[in-house]
C-alpha positions as CSV (number, residue, x, y, z in Angstrom):
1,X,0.0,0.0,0.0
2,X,1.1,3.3,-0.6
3,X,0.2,7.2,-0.3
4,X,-0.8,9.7,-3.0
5,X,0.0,13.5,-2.8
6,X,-0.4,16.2,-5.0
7,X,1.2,19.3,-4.7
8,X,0.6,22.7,-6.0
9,X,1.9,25.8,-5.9
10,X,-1.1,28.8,-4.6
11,X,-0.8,32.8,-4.6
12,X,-2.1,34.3,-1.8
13,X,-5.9,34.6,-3.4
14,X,-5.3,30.3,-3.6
15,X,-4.9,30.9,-7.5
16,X,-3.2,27.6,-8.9
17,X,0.1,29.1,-10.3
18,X,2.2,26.4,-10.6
19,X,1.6,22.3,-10.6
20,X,2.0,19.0,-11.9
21,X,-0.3,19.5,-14.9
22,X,1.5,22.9,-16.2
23,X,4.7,20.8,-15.5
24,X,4.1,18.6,-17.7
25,X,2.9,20.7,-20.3
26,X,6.4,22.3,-20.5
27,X,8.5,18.9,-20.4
28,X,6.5,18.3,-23.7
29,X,6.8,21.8,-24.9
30,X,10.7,21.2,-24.4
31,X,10.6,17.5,-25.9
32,X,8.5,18.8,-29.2
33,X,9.4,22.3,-29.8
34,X,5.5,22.8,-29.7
35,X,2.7,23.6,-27.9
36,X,0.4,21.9,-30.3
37,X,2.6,18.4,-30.1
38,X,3.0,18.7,-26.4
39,X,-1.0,19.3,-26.2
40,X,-1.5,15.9,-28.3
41,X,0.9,13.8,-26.2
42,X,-1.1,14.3,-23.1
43,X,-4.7,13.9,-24.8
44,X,-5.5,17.4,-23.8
45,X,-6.7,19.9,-26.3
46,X,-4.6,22.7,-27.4
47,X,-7.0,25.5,-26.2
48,X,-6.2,23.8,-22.6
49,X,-2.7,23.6,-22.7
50,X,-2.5,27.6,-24.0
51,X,-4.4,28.0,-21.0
52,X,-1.7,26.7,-18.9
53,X,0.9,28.8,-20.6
54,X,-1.4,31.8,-20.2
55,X,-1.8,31.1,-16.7
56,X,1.9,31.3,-16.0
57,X,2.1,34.3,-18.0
58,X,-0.4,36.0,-15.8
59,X,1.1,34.7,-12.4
60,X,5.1,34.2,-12.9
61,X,7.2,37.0,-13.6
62,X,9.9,35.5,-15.2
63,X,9.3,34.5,-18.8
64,X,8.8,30.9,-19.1
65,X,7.8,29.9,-22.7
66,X,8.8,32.0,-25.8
67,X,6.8,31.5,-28.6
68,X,7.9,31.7,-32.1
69,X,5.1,32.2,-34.8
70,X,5.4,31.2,-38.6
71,X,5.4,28.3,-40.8
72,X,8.6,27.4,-41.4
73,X,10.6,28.9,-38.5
74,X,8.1,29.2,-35.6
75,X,8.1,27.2,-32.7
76,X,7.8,27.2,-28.7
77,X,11.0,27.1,-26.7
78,X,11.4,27.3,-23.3
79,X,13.5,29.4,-21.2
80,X,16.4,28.4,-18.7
81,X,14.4,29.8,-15.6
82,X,11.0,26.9,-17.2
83,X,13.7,24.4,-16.2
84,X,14.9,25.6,-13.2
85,X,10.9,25.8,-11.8
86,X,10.5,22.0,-13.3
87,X,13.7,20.9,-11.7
88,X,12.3,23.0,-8.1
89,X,9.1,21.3,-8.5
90,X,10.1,17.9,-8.9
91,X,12.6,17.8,-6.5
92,X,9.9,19.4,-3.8
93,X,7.3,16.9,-5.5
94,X,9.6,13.8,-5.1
95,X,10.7,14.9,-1.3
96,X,7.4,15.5,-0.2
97,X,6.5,12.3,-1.9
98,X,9.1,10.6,-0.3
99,X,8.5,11.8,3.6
100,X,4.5,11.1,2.8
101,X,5.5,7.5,2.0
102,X,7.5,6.9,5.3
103,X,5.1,8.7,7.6
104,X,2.5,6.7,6.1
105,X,4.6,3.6,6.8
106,X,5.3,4.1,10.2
107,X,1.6,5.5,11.2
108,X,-0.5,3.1,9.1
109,X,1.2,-0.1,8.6
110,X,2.6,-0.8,12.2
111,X,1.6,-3.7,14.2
112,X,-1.0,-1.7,16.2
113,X,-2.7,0.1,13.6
114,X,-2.6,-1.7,10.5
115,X,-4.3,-1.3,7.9
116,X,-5.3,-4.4,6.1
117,X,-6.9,-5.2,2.1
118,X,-9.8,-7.0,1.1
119,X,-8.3,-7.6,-2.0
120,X,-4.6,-8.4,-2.9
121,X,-2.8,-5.6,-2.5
122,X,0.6,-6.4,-1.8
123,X,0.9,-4.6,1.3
């Protein structure tokens, strides 16, 4: 058995600024070169995945994603501080993830208060 958490990152009106979903967005963006490619890899339409660049737009300061329009030259980029907030995230993301796990261990699946499966579960 083993323990889910999301994390986000809030302003102070509890606007989502910064998460999972726009992280993934730009790890595409940065494997494809395009917004449109990236939107298609993760099933999600391309009005939703401007949204997401919009979003940080309105709420980062730093410029993230530069976007270059045209046929034959145009193309989305991102910039070095876009990798430095993925790399932040993930490594907050994979610590939290990480002290959830063994919390979770210790509090739920000792001896005295165990949690146990009706189904196989491997715990």
């Amino acid at each position: 058995m083993q323990i889910k958490v999301k994390t986000w990152i809030e302003d102070e009106k509890q606007n989502l600024v910064f998460g999972g979903g726009k992280t993934q967005i730009l790890k595409y963006i940065d494997e494809t070169g395009s917004i449109l490619a990236a939107s298609k890899l993760l099933g999600m339409n391309y009005k939703k995945a401007w949204s997401h660049i919009k979003i940080l737009q309105e709420y980062i300061e730093d410029e993230l994603v530069i976007v270059q329009k045209g046929r034959n030259n145009g193309g989305t980029t991102l910039t070095p501080k876009a990798k430095e907030v993925i790399a932040n995230y993930e490594t907050l993301q994979d610590e939290i993830n990480t002290y959830a796990q063994e919390r979770f261990d210790v509090i739920f699946l000792n001896k005295n208060t165990s949690i146990s499966c009706k189904k196989d579960c491997n715990v």
